[in-house]
C-alpha positions in Angstrom: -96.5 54.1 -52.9 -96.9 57.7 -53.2 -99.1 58.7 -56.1 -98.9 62.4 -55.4 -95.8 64.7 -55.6 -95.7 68.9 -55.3 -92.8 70.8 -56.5 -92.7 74.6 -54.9 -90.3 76.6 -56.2 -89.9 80.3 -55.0 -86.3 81.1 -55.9 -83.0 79.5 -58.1 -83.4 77.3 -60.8 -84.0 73.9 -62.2 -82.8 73.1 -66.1 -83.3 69.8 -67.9 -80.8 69.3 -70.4 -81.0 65.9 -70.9 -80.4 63.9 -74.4 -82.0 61.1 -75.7 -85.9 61.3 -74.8 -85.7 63.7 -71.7 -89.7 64.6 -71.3 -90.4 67.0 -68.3 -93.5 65.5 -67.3 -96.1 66.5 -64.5 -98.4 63.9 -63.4 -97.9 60.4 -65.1 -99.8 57.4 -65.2 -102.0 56.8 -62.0 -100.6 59.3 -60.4 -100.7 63.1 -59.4 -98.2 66.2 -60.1 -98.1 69.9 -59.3 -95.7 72.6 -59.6 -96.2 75.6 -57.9 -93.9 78.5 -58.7 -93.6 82.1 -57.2 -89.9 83.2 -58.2 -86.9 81.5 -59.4 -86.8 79.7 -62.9 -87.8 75.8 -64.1 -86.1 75.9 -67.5 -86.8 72.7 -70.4 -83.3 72.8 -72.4 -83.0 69.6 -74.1 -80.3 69.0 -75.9 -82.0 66.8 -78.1 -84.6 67.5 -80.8 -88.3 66.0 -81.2 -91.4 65.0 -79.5 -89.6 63.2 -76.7 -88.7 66.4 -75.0 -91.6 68.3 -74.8 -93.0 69.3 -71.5 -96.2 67.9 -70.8 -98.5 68.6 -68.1 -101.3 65.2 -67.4 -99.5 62.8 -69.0 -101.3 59.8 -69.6 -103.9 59.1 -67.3 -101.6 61.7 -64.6 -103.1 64.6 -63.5 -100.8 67.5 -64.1 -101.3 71.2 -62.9 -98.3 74.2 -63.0 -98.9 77.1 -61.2 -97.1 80.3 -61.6 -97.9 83.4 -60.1 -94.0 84.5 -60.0 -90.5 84.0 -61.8 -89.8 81.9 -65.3 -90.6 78.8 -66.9 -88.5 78.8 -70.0 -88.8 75.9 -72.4 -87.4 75.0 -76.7 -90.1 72.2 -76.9 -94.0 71.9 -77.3 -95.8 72.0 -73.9 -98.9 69.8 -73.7 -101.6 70.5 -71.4 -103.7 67.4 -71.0 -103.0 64.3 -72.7 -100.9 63.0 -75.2 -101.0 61.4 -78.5 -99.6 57.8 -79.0 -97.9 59.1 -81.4 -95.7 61.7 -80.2 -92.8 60.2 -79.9 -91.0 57.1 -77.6 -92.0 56.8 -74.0 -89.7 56.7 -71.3 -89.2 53.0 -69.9 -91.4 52.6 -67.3 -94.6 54.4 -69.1 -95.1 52.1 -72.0 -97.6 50.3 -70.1 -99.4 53.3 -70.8 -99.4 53.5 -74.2 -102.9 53.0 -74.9 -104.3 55.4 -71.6 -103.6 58.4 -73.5 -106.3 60.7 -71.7 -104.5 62.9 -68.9 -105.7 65.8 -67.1 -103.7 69.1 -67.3 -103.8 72.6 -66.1 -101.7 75.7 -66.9 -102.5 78.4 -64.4 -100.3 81.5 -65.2 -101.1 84.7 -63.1 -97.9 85.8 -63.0 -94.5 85.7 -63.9 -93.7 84.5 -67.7 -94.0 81.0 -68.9 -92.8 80.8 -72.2 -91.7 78.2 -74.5 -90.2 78.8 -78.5 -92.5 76.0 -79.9 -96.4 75.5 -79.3 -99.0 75.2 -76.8 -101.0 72.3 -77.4 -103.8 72.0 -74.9 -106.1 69.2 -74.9 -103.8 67.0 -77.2 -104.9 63.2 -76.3 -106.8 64.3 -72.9 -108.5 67.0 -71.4 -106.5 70.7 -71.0 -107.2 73.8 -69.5 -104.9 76.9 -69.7 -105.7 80.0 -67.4 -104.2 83.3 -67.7 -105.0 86.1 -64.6 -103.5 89.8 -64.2 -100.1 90.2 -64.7 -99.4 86.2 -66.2 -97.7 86.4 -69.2 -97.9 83.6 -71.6 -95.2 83.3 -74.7 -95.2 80.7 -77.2 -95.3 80.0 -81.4 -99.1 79.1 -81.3 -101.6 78.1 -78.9 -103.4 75.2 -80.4 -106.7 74.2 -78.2 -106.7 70.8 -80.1 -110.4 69.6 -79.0 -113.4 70.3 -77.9 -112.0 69.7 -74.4 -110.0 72.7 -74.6 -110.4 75.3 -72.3 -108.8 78.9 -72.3 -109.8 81.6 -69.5 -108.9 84.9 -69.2 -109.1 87.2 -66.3 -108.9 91.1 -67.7 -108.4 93.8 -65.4 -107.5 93.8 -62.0 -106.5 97.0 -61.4 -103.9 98.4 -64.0 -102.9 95.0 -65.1 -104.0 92.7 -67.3 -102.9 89.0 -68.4 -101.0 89.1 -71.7 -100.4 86.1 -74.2 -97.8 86.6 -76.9 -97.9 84.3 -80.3 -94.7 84.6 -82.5 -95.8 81.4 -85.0 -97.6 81.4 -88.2 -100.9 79.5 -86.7 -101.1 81.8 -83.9 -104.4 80.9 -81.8 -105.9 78.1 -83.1 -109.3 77.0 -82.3 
């Protein structure tokens, strides 16, 4: 079995629109997941509403990591970065096994292009998150929320005559 798939994704697109629970997940269970994106756009669309469509990068015991230095991530869900809570919602099929290995490993790495979801960022939200913003990344989203003491936000400021922006549209804004 392969434990260990990449995703690179330099032009076009990819949507989700699933119903029902249609989670975009990197990195699940035992195994590992990247995404690494330098044009085109990965857009999370569900049709649905709820926790069971939220992006989430580590998910349970994965190790996630989504890299974007160019193009669009779009998303109308929560993203999670490292973890997440039993209770957030059903579990697809072949992950309730899992439902007591809650602690994954994610990382959001945005040093350019625009990753942007309408909801939150919840980072370290049942495991161990780090989000990283570099010259020229821009990060939209309600709130950032770094849910534990796990949490870890960097910023790189400055390279040249650019500088990594993050943009907050909810009422909690950046929550520590």
């Amino acid at each position: 079995g392969c434990n260990f798939g990449e995703l690179y994704l330099s032009g076009g697109a990819i949507t989700n629109r699933g119903g029902g629970a249609s989670w975009t997940v990197i990195g699940a269970g035992a195994a590992k997941g990247a995404v690494y994106q330098t044009g085109g756009e990965l857009a999370a669309l569900p049709t649905g509403t709820g926790t069971s469509h939220n992006t989430v990068i580590g998910f349970r015991g994965g190790e996630g990591r989504y890299e974007i230095s160019g193009g669009r991530y779009y998303g109308t869900a929560n993203v999670i970065v490292g973890g997440m809570a039993k209770e957030d919602g059903p579990l697809p099929a072949k992950y309730t096994d899992l439902a007591t290995d809650r602690k994954g490993t994610g990382l959001l790495k945005v040093t350019g292009g625009t990753f942007e979801t309408t909801k939150d960022i919840l980072v370290s939200h049942g495991g161990d998150g780090t989000v990283e913003i570099g010259a020229g990344g821009v990060l939209k989203a309600a709130n950032l929320r770094l849910e534990s003491a796990t949490a870890k936000l960097a910023f790189v400021i400055g390279d040249g005559d650019t500088c990594g922006k993050i943009v907050l549209s909810g009422t909690d804004s950046l929550g520590f």
